[in-house]
C-alpha positions in Angstrom: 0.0 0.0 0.0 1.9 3.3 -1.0 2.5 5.8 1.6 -0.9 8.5 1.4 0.0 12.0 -0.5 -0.2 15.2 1.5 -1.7 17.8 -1.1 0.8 20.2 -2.1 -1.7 23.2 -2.6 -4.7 23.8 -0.3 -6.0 24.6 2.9 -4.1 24.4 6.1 -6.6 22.2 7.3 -7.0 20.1 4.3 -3.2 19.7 3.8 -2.8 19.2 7.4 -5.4 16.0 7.5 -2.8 14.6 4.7 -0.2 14.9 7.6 -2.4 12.8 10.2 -3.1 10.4 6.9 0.9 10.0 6.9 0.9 9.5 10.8 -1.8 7.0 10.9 -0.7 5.0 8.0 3.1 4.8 9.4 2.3 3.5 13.0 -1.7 2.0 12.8 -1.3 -0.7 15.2 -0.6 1.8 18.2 -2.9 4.3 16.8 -5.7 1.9 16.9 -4.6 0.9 20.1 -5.2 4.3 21.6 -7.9 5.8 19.7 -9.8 2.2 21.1 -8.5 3.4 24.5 -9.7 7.1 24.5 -12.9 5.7 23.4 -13.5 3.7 26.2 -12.3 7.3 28.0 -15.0 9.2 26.1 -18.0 6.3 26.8 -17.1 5.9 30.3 -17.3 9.8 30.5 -20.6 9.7 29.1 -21.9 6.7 31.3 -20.8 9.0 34.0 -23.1 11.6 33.2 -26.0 9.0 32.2 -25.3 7.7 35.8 -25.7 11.0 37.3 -29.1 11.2 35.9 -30.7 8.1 36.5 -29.2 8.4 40.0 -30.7 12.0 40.5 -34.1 10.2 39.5 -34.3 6.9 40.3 -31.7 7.0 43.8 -31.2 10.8 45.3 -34.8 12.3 44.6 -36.8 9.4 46.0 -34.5 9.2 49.1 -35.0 12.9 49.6 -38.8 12.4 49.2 -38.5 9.6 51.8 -36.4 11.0 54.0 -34.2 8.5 54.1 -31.2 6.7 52.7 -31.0 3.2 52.9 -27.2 1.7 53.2 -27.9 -0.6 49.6 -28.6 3.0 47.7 -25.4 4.4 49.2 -23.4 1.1 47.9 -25.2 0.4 44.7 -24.0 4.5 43.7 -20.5 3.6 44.9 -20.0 0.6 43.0 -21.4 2.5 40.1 -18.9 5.4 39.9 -16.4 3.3 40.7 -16.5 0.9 38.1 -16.9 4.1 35.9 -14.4 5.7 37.2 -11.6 2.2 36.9 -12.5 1.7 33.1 -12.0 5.8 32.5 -8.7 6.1 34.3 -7.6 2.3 31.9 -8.4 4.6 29.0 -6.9 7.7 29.3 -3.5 5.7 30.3 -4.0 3.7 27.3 -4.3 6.9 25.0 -1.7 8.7 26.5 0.7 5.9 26.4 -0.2 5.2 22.7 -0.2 9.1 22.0 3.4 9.6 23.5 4.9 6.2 21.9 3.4 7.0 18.4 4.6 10.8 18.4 8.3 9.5 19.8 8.3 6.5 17.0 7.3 9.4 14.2 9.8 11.7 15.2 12.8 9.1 15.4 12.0 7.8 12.3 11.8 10.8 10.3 15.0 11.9 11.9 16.6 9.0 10.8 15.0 9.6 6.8 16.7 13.0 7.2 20.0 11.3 8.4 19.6 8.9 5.8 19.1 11.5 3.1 21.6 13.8 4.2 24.5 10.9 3.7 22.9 9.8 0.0 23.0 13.5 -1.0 26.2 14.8 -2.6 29.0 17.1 -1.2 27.5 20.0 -3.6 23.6 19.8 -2.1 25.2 20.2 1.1 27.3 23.1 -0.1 24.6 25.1 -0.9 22.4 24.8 2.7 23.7 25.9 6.5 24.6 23.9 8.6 21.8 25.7 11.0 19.0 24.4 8.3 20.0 20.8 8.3 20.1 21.0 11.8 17.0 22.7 12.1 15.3 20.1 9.6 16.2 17.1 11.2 15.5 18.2 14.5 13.0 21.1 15.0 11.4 20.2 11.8 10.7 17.0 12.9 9.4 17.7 16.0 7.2 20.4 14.4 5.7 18.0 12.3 4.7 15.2 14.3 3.7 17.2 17.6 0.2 17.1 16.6 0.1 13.4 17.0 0.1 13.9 21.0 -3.6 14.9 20.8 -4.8 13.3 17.5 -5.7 9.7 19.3 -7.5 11.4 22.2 -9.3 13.8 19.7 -10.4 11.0 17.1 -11.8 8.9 20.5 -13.6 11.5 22.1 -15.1 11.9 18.6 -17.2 8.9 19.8 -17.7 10.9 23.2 -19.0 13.3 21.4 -21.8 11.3 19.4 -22.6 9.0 22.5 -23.1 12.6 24.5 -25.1 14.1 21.6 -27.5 11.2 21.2 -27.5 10.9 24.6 -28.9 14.2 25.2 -31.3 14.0 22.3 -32.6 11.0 24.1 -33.2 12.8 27.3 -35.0 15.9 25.8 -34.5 16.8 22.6 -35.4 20.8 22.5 -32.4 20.9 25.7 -30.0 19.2 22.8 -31.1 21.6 20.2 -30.7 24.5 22.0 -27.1 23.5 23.3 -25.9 22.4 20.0 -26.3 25.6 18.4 -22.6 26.1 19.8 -20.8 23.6 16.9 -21.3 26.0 14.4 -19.5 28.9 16.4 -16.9 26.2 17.0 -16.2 25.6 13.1 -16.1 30.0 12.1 -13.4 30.4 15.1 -11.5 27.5 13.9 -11.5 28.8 10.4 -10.6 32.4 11.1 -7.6 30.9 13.9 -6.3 28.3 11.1 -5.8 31.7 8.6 -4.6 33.7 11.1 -1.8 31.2 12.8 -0.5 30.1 9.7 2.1 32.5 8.6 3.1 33.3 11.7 4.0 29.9 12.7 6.0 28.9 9.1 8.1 32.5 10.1 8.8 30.8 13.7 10.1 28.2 11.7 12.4 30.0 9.9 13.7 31.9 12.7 14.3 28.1 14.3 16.4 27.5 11.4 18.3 30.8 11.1 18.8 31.0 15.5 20.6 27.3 14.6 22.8 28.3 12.3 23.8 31.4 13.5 24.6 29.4 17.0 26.5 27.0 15.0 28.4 29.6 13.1 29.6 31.0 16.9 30.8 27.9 18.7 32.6 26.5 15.2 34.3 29.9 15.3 34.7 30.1 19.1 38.7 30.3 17.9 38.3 33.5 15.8 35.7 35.7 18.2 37.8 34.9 21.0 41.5 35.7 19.4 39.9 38.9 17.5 38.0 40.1 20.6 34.7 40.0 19.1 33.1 38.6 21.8 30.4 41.9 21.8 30.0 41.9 18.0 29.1 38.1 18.0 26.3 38.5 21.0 24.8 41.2 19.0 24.5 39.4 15.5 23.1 37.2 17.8 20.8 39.1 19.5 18.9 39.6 16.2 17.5 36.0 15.3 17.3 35.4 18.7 14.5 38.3 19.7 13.1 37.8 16.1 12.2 34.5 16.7 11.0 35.4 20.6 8.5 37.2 19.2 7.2 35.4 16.6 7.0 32.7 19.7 5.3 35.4 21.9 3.0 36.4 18.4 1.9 32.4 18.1 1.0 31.6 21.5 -0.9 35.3 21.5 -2.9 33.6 19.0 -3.6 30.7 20.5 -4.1 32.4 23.4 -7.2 34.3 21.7 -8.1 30.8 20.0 -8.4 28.5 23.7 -10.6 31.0 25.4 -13.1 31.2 23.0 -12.8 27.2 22.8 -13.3 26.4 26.6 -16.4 29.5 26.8 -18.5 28.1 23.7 -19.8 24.5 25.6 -20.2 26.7 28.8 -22.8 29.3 26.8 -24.2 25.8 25.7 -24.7 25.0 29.3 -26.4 28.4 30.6 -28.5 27.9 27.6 -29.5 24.6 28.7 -30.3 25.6 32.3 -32.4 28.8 31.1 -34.5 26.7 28.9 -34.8 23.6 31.0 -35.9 25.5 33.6 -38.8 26.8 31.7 -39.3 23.0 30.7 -39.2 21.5 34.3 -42.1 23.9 35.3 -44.1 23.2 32.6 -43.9 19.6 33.1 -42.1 19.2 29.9 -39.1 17.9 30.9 -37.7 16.0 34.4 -35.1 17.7 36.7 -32.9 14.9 35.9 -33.3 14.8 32.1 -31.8 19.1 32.3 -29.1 17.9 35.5 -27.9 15.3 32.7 -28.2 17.9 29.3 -26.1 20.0 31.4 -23.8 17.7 32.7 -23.0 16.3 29.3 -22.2 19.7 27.9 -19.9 20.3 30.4 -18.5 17.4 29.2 -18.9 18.3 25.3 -16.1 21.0 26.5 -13.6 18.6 26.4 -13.9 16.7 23.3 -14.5 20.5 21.4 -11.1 21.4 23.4 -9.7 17.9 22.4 -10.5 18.9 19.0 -9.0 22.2 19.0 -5.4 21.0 20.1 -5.5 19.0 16.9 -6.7 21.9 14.8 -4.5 24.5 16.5 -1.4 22.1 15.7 -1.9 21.8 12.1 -0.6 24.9 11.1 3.3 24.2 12.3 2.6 20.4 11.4 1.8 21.3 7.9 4.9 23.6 8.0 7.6 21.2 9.8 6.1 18.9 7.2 6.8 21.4 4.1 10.9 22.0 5.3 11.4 18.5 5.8 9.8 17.0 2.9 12.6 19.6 0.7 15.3 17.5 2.5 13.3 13.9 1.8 12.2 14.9 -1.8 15.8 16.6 -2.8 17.3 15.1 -6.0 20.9 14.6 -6.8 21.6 11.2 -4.8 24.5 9.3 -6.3 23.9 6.2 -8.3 25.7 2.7 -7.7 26.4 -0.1 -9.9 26.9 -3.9 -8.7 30.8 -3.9 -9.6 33.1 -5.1 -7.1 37.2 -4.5 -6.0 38.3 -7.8 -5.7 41.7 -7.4 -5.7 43.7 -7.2 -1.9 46.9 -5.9 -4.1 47.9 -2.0 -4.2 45.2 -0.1 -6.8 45.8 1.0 -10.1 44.6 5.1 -10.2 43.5 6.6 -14.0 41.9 9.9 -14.3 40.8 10.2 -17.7 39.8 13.5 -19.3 38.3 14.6 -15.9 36.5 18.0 -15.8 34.7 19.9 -13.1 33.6 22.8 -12.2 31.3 24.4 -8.9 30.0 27.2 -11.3 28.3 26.3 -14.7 30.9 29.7 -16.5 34.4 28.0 -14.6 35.8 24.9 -14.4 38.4 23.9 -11.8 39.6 20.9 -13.3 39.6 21.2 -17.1 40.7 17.7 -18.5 42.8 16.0 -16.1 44.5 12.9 -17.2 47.2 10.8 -15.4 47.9 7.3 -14.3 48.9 6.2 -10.7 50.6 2.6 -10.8 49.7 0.4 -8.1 52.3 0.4 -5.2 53.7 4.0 -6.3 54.1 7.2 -4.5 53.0 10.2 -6.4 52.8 13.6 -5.2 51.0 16.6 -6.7 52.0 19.8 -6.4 50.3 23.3 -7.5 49.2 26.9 -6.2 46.6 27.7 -4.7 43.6 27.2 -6.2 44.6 25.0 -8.8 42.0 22.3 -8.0 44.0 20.1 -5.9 41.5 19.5 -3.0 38.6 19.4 -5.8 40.4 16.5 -7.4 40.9 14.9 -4.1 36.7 14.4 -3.6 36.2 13.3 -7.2 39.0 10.5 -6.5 36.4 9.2 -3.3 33.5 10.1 -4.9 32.0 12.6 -3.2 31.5 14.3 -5.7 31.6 12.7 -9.7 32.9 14.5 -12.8 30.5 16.5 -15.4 33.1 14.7 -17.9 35.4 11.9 -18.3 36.0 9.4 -15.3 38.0 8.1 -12.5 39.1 4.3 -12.3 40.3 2.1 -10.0 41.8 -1.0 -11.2 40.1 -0.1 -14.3 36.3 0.3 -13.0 34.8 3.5 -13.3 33.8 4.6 -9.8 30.3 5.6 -10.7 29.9 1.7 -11.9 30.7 0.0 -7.9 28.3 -1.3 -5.2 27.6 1.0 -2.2 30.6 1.5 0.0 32.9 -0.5 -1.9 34.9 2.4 -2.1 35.2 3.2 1.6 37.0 -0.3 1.5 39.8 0.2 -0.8 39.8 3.9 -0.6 41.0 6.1 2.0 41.6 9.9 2.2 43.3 12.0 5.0 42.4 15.7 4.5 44.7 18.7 5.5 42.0 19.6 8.3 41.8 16.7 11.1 38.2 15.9 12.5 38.3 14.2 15.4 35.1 13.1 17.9 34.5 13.7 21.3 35.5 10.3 21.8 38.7 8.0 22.6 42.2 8.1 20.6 40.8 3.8 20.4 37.2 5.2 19.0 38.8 8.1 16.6 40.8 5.1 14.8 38.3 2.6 14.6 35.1 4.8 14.8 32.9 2.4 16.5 34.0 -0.7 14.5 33.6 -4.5 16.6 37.3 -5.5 18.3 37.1 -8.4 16.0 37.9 -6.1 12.5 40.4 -3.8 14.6 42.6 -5.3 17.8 44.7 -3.1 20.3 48.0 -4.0 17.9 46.2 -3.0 14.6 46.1 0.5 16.0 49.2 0.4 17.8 50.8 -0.3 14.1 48.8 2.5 12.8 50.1 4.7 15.0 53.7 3.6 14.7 53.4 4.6 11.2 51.8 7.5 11.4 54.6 8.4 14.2 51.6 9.0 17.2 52.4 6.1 19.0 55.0 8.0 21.7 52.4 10.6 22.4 49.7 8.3 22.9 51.7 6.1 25.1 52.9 9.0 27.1 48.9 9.8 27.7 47.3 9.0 31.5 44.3 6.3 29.8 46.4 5.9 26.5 43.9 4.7 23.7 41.2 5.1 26.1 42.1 8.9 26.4 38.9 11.7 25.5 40.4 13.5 22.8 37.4 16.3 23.7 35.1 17.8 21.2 37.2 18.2 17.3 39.9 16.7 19.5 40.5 20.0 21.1 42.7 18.5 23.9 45.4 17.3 21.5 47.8 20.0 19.2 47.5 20.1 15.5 50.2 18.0 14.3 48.8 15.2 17.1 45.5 15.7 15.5 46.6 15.3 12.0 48.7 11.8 13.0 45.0 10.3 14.2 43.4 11.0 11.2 46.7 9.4 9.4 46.1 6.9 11.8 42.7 6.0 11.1 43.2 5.5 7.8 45.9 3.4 7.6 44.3 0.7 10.3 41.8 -0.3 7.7 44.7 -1.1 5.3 43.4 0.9 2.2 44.9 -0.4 -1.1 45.0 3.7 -2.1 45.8 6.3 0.2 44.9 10.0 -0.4 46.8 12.8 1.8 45.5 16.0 1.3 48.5 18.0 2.8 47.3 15.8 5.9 50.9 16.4 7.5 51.0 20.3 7.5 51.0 21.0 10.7 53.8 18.2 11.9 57.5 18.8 11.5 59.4 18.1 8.4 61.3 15.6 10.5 58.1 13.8 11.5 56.9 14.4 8.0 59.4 12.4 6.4 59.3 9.4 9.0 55.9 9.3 8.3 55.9 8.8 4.5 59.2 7.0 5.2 57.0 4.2 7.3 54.3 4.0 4.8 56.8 3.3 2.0 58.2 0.6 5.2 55.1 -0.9 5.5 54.4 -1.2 1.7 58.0 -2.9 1.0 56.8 -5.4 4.4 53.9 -6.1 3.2 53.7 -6.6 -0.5 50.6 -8.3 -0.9 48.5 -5.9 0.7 50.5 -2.9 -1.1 49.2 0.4 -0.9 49.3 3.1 -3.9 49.7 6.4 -2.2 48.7 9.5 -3.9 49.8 13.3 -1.8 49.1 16.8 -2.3 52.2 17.6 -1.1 54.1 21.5 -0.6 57.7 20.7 1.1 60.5 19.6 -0.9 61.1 16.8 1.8 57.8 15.1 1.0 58.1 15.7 -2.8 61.3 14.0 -2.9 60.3 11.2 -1.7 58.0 10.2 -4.4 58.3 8.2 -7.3 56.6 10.6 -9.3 55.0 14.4 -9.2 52.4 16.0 -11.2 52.5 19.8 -11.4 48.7 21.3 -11.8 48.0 24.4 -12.6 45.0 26.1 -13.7 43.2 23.0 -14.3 44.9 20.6 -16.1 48.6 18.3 -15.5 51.2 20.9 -17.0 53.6 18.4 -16.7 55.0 15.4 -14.6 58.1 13.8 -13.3 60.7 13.1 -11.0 61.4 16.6 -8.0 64.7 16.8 -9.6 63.5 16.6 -13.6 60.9 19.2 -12.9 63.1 21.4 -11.1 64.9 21.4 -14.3 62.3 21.4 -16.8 59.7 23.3 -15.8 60.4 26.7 -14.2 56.6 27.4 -12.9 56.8 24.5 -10.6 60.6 25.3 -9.4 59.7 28.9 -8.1 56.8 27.4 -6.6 58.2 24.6 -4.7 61.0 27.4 -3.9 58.4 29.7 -2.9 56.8 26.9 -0.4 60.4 26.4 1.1 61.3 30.3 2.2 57.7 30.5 3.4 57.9 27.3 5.3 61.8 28.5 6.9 60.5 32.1 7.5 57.5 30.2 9.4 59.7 28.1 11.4 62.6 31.4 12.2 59.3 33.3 13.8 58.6 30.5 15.8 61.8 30.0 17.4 62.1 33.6 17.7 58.7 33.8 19.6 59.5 30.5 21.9 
């Protein structure tokens, strides 16, 4: 059965009814279970009113005309409201319970769509929306959406409290039941004008959800900058705006409802003075019994309820329909990556082609413009260029995060776009010049989460040696078990960057991308570094890795096999350091121009220790 279509043009109420459709076809075993319960609630409410009046006529008025009350009246009234009162309290935990679990279920399994979206959409969809926004859509959003769901059960089971009342009361006297029911349509015309009203004031609270995230997010991420720049002030203030903006669009929605649950609550009760004018009249005439008007007027002070029931639903739809809108734009966006069934089946070092690769962010530029080169298996190759050049860009196209608008990246001659899901991530790893580490063990940053079985203690221990991190980590308190704090901030740079090295090497990746991931160690380290993986490759020959490194110093360009110079685009030329230091003058006052900057670097340093 497919899942039920929310209208995409309409009425707030109508489009809003497709949301519950959506709710009650995802969960309908507990939604059944607690609209049964709440209308057990709603009967048991209305046998309490029935009971009322037959005990006002056929128990209270005849022991007041007698004088007396005999002790099996007293217990036959007892056992009566109690037995009313057990089976109510069964059903209003029953819808409460199913309410709460069937809101809860919604809302985790939406967030996990999101999530789930999120990762199939590429790098470029996620370049063009804040990081506030996705939060906001996979966690206000979602909330938004599915907070009408609290009320919905109890509001669809009172439903039934509603008829049983209303054909109750027509049984007792049915002018009394006309006369009160003249309140539904008033009910209807301030539901109508609250609907139009809340509406756009609850999709700009929304927004401002999205926009308070982001800016939040934009702050702490930044914490580094407004602390070291002083602009502690300047960031409150920028701040301060979202934050008061969406305060009172917060205050301006619960105005409204404010106006809307008053009117709500005081409809029924002019129902009930209605009743008790006219029933009056009726009682003298000898039209109606004092306990036919005692139980019209009871029941409308229990029609209340249901109408307020009613009204939670109705006054959630708005920011339902809304939540719903901003998170079906995440659910519905296109541009998820397509897999093919082929597989890596190699455990030898990968073969690397990029073949007349192009790619550009803007539809007028390209950044790459028609790479090609070829990465033996079990080589070292470095690529060097300025700024700008496209390294990084060529770096996401070699893992897929993104895919070229032309031509096409292999690995052991299978264009990437033709393998299964995640059989990349097991041949492939990349180590990018910025180190992100979790709030989370030196162990649990290496493996990230994986069973003990496909990582031991000595698989990151040899990691580490490689990557050089294993004497810091040893000379930690806990050692692997040591909290690195949140992006690792407990650890310096260079110690940050060996992790990440780390973490890629434990899984034993047949090609290894650095992107510059070694800036911020020393040269000395630098070279030990590279100098282990090249160890570990000539140890270790069947499981060979092909190592590909965006590299700047001369130390880690010499120690390649082989170096491509890019620039503006495209290969300009490739060989060994020392042929293109002769060869091609572009690339020899660049690397030179990397060295002074890198000893001018290291002479302010040792001038500021």
């Amino acid at each position: 059965m497919p899942v039920p279509k929310v209208p995409a043009k309409g009425s707030v109420t109508r489009r809003g009814f497709g949301v519950l459709r959506v709710a009650i076809w995802e969960e309908p075993g507990i939604f059944a279970l607690s609209v049964l319960a709440s209308m057990l609630y709603g009967g048991m409410t209305v046998a309490g009113g029935w009971a009322l009046g037959w005990s006002t006529d056929h128990l209270i008025r005849p022991a007041f005309e007698r004088g007396d009350v005999s002790g099996g009246t007293i217990a036959a009234l007892i056992s009566l409201f109690i037995g009313i009162a057990i089976l109510n309290a069964i059903g209003v935990v029953g819808r409460r319970l199913g309410a709460g679990v069937m809101q809860f279920r919604l809302q985790a399994t939406y967030r996990r769509r999101v999530t789930r979206q999120y990762l199939k959409l590429p790098l470029e969809w996620h370049h063009q929306h804040s990081t506030g926004m996705l939060l906001s859509n996979a966690n206000a959003d979602v909330e938004s959406t599915w907070f009408v769901i609290a009320p919905l059960p109890m509001a669809i089971g009172v439903i039934a409290m509603l008829v049983f009342a209303t054909v109750a009361m027509f049984a007792a006297d049915v002018w009394l039941a006309l006369v009160g029911c003249l309140v539904f349509p008033l009910v209807f015309v301030a539901n109508v004008i609250f609907q139009r009203y809340l509406q756009p004031l609850a999709t700009r609270a929304q927004q401002l959800r999205a926009d308070v995230s982001e800016v939040a997010h934009e702050s702490f991420d930044g914490a580094l900058v407004v602390k070291t720049l002083g602009r502690e002030a300047a960031e409150t203030e920028r701040f301060r705006g979202p934050t008061y903006a969406l305060r009172d669009a917060n205050i301006a929605v619960n105005k409204a409802r404010g106006m809307f649950d008053p009117v709500i609550d005081g409809l029924p009760r002019l129902g009930v003075l209605a009743v008790l004018l006219v029933g009056v009249g009726r009682v003298r005439s000898g039209g109606a019994d004092a306990g036919d008007v005692v139980q019209v007027a009871f029941l409308f002070t229990l029609i209340g309820f249901p109408i307020r029931a009613l009204g939670w639903v109705l006054g959630e739809l708005p920011r339902s329909v809304v939540g719903w809108d901003r998170v079906q734009r995440v659910l519905t966006a296109e541009g998820g990556m397509e897999y093919g069934e082929a597989r890596l089946t190699s455990a030898k070092a990968a073969r690397l082609q990029v073949a007349g690769v192009r790619f550009g962010y803007l539809p007028e530029r390209d950044v790459l413009a028609g790479v090609d080169f070829t990465v033996e298996p079990g080589r070292t190759v470095a690529v060097v260029g300025p700024t700008g050049a496209g390294k990084s860009t060529m770096t996401t196209l070699l893992t897929r995060l993104v895919d070229p608008e032309q031509g096409a990246v292999k690995v052991d001659g299978i264009d990437l776009r033709e393998l299964a899901r995640d059989e990349l991530a097991g041949s492939v790893a990349l180590v990018a010049q910025t180190a992100f580490l979790f709030d989370d063990t030196i162990r649990g940053n290496i493996t990230l989460g994986s069973d003990t079985t496909d990582y031991t203690d000595d698989d990151v221990w040899d990691a580490l040696r490689i990557a050089q991190g294993d004497s810091f980590v040893k000379a930690l308190a806990d050692g692997l078990d040591t909290r690195v704090g949140e992006r690792g901030t407990t650890l310096s740079g260079g110690q940050r960057q060996r992790i990440a090295l780390a973490r890629a090497l434990v899984r034993r990746p047949r090609l290894l991308i650095l992107d510059d991931a070694t800036s911020a160690v020393d040269p000395q380290v630098e070279a030990r570094i590279l100098a282990g993986l090249r160890s570990a490759v000539q140890e270790d020959a069947g499981a060979a890795t092909t190592v590909l490194v965006i590299a700047y110093r001369k130390a880690t360009i010499s120690l390649a096999d082989e170096v491509l110079f890019l620039d503006e685009g495209r290969i300009q030329a490739h060989g060994s350091h020392t042929e293109l230091q002769a060869s091609t003058p572009a690339y020899r006052d660049l690397v030179d121009a990397y060295e002074k900057d890198a000893e001018r670097r290291e002479e302010e340093e040792e001038v500021s220790a």
